[in-house]
Backbone as a ProteinNet text record, in pm:
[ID]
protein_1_A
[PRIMARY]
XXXXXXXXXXXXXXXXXXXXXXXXXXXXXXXXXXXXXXXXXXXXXXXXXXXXXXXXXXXXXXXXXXXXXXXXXXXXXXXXXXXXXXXXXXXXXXXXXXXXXXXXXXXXXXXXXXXXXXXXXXXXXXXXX
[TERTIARY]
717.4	597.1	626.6	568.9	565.9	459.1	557.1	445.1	314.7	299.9	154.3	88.4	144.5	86.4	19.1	1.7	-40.3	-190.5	-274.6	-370.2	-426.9	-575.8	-673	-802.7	-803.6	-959.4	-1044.9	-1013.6	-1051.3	-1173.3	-1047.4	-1089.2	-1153.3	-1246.8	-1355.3	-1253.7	-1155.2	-1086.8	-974.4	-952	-928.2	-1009.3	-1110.4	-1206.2	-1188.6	-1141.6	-1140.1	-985.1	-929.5	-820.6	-707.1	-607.8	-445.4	-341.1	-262.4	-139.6	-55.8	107.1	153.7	232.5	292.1	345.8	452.5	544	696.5	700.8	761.1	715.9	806.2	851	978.3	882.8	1020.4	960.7	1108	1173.8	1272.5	1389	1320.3	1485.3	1431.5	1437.8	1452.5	1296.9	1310	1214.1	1132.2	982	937.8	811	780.3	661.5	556.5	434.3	307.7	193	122.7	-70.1	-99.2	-177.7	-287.7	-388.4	-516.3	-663.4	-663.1	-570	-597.8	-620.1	-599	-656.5	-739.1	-814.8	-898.4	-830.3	-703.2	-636.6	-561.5	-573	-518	-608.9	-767.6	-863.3	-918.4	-918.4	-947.1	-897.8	-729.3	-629.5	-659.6	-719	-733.2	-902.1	-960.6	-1103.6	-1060.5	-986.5	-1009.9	-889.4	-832.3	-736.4	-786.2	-925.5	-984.1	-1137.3	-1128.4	-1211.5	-1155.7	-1084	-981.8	-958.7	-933	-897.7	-999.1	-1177.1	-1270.8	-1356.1	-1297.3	-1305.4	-1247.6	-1084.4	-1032.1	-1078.4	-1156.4	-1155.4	-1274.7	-1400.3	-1524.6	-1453.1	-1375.3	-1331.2	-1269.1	-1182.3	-1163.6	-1259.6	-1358.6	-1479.6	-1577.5	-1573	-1612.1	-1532.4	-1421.1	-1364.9	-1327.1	-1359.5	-1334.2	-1495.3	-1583.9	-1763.2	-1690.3	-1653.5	-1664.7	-1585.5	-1495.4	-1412.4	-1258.2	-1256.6	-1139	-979.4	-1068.4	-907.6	-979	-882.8	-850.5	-963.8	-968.2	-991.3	-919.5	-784.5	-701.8	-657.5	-680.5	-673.8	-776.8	-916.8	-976.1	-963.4	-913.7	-877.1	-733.8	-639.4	-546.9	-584.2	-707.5	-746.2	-840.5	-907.4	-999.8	-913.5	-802.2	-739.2	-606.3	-607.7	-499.7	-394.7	-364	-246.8	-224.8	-101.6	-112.3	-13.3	28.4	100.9	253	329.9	447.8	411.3	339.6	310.4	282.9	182	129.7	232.3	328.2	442.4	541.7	535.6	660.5	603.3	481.7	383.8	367.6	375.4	371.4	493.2	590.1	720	690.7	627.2	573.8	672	693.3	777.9	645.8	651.4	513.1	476.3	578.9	530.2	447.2	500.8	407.3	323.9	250	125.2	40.3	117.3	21.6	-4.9	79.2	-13.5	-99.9	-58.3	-215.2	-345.4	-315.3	-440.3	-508.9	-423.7	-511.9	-621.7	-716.9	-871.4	-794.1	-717.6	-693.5	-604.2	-541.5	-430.7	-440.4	-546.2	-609.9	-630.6	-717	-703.8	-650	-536.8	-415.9	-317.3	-361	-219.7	-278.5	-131.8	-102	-186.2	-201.5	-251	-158.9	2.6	90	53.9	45.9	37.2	-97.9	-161	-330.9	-307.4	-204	-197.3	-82.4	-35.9	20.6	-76.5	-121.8	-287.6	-365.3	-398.9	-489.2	-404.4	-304	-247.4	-210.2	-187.3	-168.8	-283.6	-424.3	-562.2	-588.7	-592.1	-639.5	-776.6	-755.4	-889.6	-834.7	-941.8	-914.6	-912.6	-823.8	-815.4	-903.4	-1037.1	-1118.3	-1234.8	-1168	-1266.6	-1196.1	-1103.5	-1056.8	-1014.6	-1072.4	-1070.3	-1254	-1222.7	-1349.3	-1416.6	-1565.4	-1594.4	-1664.4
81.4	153	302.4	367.6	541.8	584.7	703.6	737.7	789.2	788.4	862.2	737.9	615.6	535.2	418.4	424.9	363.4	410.6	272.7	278.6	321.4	365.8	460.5	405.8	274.5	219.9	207.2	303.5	295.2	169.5	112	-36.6	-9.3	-123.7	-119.1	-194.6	-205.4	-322.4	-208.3	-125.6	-25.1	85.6	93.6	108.6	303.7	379.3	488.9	558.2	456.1	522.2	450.4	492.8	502.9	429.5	370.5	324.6	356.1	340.4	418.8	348.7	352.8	287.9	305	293.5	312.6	342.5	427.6	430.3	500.4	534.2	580.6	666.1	799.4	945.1	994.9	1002.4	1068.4	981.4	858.5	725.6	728.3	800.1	805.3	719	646.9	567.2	729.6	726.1	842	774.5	851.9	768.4	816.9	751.7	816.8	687.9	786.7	684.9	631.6	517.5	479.4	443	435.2	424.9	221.9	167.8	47.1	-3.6	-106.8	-158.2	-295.2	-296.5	-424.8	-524.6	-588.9	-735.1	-707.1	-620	-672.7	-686	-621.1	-682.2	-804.6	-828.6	-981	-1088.1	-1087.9	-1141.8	-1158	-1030.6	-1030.4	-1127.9	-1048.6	-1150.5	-1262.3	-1334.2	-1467.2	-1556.6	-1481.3	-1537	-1502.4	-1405.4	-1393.5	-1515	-1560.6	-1614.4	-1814.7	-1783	-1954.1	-1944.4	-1787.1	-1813.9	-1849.2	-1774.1	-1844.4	-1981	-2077.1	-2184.8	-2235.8	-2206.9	-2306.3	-2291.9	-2127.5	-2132.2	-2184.4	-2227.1	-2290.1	-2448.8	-2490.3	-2653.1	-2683.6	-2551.7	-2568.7	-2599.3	-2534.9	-2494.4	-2643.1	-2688.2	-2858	-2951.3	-2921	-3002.8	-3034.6	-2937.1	-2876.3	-2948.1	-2910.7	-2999.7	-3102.8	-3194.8	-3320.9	-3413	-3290.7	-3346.5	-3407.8	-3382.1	-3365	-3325.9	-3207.6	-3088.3	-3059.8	-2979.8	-2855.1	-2771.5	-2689.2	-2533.7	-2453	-2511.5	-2380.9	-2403	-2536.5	-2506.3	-2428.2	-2462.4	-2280.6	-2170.1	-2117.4	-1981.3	-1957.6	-2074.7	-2018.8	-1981.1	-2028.8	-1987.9	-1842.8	-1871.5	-1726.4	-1599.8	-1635.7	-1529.2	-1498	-1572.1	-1535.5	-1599.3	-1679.5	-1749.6	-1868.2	-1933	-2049.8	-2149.5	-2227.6	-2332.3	-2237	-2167.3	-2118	-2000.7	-1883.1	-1781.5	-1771.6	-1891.9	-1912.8	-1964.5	-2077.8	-2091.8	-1976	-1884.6	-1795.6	-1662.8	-1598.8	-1575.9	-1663.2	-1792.1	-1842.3	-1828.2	-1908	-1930.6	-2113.3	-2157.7	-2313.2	-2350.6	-2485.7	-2528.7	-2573.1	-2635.6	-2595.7	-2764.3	-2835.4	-3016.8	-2997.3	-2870.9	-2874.2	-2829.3	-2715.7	-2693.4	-2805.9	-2879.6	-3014.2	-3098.7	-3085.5	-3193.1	-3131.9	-2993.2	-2928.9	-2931.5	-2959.5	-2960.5	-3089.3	-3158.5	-3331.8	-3322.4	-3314	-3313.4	-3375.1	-3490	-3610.4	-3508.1	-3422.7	-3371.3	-3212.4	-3195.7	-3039	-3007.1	-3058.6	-3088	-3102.3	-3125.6	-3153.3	-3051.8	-2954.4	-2832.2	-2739.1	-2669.6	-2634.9	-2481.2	-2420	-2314.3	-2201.9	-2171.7	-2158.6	-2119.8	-2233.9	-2282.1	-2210.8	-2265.1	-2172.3	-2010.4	-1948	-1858.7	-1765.5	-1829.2	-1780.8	-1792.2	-1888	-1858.3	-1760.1	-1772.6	-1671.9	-1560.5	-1487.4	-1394.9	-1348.3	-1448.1	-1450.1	-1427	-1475	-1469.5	-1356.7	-1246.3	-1156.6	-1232.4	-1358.1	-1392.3	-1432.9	-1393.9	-1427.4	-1591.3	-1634.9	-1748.3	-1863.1	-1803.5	-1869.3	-1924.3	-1879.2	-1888.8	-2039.6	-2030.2	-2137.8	-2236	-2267.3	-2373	-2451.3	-2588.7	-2614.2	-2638.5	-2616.2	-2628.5	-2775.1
-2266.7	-2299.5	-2285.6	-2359.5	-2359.6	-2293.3	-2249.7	-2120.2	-2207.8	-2298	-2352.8	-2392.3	-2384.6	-2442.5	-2299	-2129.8	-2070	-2051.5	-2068.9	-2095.3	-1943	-1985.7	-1909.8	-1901.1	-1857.1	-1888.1	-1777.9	-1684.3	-1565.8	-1524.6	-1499	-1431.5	-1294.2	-1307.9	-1159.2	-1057	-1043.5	-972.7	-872.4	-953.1	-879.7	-795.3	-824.8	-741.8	-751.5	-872.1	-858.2	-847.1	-784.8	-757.9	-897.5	-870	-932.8	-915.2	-1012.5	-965	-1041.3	-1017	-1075.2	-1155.5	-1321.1	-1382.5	-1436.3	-1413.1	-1482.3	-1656.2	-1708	-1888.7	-1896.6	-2041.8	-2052.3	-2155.6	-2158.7	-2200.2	-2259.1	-2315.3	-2400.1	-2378	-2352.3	-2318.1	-2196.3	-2096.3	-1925.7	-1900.6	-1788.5	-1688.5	-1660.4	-1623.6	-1507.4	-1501.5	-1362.6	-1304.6	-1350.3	-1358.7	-1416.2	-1355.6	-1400.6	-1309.5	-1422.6	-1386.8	-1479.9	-1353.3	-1450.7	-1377.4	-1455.5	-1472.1	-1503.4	-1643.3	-1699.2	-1853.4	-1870.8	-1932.4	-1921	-1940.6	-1971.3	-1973.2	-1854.1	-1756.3	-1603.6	-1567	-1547.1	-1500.7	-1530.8	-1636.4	-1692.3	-1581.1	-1640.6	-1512.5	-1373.1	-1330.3	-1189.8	-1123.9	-1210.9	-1240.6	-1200.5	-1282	-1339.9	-1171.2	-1134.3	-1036.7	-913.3	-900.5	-791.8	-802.7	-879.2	-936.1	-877.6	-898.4	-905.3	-717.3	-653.9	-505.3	-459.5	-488.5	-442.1	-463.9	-564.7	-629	-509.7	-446.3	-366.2	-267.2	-222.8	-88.3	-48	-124.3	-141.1	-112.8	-205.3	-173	-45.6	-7.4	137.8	236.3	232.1	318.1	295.9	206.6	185	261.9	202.9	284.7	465.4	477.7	615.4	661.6	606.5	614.9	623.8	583	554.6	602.9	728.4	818.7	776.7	631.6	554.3	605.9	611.8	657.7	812.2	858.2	947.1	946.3	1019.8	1001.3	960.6	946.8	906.5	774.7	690.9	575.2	489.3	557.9	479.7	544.9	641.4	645.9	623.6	548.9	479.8	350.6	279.8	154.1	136.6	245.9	294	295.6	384.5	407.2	286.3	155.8	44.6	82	168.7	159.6	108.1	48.1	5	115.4	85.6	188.5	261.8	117.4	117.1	199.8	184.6	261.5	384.8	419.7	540.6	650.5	587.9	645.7	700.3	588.2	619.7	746	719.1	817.4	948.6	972.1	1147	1156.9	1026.3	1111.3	1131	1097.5	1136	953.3	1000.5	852.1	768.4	649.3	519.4	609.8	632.5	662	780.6	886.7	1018.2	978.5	894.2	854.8	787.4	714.6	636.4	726.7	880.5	959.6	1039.5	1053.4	1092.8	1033	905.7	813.8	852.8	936.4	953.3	1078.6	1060	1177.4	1305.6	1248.1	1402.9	1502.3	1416.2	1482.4	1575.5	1463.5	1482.9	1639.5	1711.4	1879.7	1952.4	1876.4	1976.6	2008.8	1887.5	1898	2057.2	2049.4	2170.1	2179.8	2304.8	2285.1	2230.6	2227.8	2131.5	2009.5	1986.7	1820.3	1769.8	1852	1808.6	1787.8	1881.4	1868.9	1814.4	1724.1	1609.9	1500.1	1471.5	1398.5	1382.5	1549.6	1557.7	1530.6	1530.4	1528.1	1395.8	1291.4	1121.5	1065.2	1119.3	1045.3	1108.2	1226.6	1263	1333.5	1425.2	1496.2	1581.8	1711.6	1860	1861.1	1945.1	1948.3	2003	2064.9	2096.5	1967	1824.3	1755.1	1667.7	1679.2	1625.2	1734.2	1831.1	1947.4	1938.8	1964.6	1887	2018.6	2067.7	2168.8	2192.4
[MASK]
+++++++++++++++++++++++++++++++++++++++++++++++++++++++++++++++++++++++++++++++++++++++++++++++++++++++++++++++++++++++++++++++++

């Protein structure tokens, strides 16, 4: 893309501000702003749109004694199985048996608190009383 040619549609998703876009100007790469274009907002819409789809089914499921607690505040909080793993440090199989209710009670105060420490919540909030 040429640098005269990155679009300026000042997207609400940016919220005012800038990012900066790589474009080429006489052959050479140089950096330059854009205020955003409406088919990344679309995109972004539509995939912020699909995280709160899951993180609503989480939150059902979690009602319904399904899951965990921590499989919706891995969705709440933007993580998926792979991230959340790499964030505790727990392998993706030990998180899927955290996700099991039977098991959920049983973890250690440890364990809770690498949780609590990845979600940014005191650990008394995710201990069930």
């Amino acid at each position: 893309m040429e640098l005269n040619e990155i679009p300026q549609d000042d997207s609400r998703i940016f919220r005012g501000q800038k990012k900066i876009i790589y474009a080429t100007q006489n052959g050479h790469y140089q950096p330059s702003t854009s205020t955003g274009w409406q088919t990344e907002e679309f995109a972004t819409h539509q995939a912020v749109d699909a995280l709160n789809e899951l993180t609503e089914q989480a939150l059902q499921a979690v009602k319904k004694g399904e899951k965990s607690v921590i499989y919706y505040l891995m969705y709440k909080n933007r993580y998926d199985l792979q991230t959340l793993a790499q964030a505790t440090g727990f392998w993706q199989w030990q998180i899927k048996r955290h996700f099991r209710p039977e098991v959920w009670p049983k973890l250690s105060k440890k364990t809770l608190a690498r949780y609590a420490e990845v979600f940014g919540n005191d650990i008394q909030l995710l201990v069930k009383k």
